[in-house]
C-alpha positions as CSV (number, residue, x, y, z in Angstrom):
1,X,103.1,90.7,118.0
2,X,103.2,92.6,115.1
3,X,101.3,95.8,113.6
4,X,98.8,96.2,110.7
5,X,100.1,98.4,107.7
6,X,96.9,99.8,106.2
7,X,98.1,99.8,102.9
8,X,99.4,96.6,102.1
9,X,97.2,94.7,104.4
10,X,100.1,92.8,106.1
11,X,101.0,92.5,109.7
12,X,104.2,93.3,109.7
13,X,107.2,93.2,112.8
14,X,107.4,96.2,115.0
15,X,110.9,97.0,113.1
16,X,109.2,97.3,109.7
17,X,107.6,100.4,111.0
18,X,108.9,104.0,111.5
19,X,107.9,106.5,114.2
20,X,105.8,108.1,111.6
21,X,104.6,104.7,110.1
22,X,103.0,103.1,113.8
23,X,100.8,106.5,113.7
24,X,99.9,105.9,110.2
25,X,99.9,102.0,110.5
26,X,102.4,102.1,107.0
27,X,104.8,100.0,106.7
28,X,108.6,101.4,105.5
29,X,108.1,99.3,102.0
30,X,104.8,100.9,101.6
31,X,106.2,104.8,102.7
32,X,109.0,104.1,100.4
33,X,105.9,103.7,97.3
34,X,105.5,106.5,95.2
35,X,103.4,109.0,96.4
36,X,101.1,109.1,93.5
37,X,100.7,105.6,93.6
38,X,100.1,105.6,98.0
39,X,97.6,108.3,97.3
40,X,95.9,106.5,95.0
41,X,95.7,103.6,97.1
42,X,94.2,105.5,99.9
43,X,92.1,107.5,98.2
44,X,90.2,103.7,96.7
45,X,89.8,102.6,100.0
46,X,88.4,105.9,101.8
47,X,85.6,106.1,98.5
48,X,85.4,102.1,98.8
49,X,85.0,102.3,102.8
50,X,81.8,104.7,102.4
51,X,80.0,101.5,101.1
52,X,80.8,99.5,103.8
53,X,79.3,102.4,106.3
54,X,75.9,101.9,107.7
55,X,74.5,105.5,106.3
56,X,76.0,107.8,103.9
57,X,75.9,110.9,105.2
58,X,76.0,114.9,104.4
59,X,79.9,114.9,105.4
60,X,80.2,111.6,103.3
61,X,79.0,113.3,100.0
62,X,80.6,116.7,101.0
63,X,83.8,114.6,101.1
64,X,82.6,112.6,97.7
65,X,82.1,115.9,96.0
66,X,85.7,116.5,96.5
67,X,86.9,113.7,95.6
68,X,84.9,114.3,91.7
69,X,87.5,116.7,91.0
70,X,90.5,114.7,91.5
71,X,93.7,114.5,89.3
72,X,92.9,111.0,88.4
73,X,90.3,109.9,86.4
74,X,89.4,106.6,88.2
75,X,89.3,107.8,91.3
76,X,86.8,110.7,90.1
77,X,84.7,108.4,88.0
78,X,84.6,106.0,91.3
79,X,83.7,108.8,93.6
80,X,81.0,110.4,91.2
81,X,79.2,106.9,91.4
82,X,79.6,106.3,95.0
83,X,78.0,109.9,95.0
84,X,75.2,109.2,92.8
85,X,74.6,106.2,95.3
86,X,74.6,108.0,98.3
87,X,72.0,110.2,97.5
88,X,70.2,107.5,95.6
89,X,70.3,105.0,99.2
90,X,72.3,106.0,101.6
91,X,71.3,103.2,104.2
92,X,72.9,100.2,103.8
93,X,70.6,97.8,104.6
94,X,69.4,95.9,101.3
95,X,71.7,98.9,99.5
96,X,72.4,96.8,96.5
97,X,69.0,94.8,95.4
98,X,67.2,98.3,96.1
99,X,69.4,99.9,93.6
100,X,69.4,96.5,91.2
101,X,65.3,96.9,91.0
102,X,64.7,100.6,91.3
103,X,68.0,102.5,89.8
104,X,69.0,100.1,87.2
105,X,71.5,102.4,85.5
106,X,73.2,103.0,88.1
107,X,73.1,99.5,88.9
108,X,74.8,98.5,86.0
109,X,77.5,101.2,86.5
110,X,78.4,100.1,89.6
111,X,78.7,96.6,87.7
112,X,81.0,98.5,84.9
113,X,82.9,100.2,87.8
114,X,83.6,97.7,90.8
115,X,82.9,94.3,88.8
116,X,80.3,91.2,89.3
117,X,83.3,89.9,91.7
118,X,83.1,92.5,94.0
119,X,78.9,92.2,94.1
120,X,80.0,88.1,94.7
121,X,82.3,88.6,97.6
122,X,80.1,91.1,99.5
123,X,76.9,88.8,99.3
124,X,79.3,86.1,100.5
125,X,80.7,87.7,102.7
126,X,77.5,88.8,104.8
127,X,76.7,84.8,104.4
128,X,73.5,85.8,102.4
129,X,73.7,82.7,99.9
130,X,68.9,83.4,99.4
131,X,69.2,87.0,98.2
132,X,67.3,87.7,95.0
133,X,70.7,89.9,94.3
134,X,71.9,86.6,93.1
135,X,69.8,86.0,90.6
136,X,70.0,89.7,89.3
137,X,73.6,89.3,89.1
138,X,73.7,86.1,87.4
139,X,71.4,87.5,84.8
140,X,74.4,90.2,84.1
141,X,76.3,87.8,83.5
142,X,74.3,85.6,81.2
143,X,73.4,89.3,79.4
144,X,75.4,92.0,79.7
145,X,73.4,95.1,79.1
């Protein structure tokens, strides 16, 4: 049985890791990436993972306000929305179509930002095939704004 390397998404043999990489769950491939490049990677999915939370709390946007000021500008443009989001809604439940009808700039940032494919997978992936989302989204794609 192997171990999950949170980078790369793989499971990977029990040789492929290092003492330091079964703490870390990293892989030696991914260790061996450039550190700019590994940071960047985890950076994406610690901003991306406050989505996928339940609330968006005051520790959440503390953290997000640190993450504005970053070296690189795409993960500080990606932060400041998730930001603006979290004080927008920061429940989850019905996150998206509340934004889509109510906050419809910074709806369509989060389009710019994270893509009509990422809207696409979530709604699929919760199974919700009936949500008016759909029908917003598809009119974004029809017309751009």
């Amino acid at each position: 049985m192997g171990h999950y390397c949170r980078l790369c998404g793989r499971v990977r043999a029990n040789e492929r890791f290092s003492g330091h990489g079964h703490r870390d769950h990293v892989c030696k491939d991914c260790q061996r990436m450039p550190s700019e490049k590994r940071d960047q990677m985890e950076r994406l999915d610690e901003i991306l993972g406050f989505l996928h939370q339940s609330n968006i709390t005051a520790k959440n946007l503390a953290r997000l306000q640190q993450l504005c000021s970053h070296a690189r500008p795409k993960i500080a443009e990606l932060a400041a929305l998730i930001l603006e989001i979290g004080r927008a809604q920061p429940g989850k439940r019905n996150r998206w179509l509340k934004l889509a009808r109510g906050h419809s700039e910074l709806f369509e940032r989060a389009i710019e930002l994270l893509g009509l494919e990422f809207f696409e997978d979530l709604l699929s992936g919760y199974g919700d095939f009936e949500s008016p989302l759909w029908q917003i989204l598809e009119e974004y794609r029809v017309a751009p704004p």
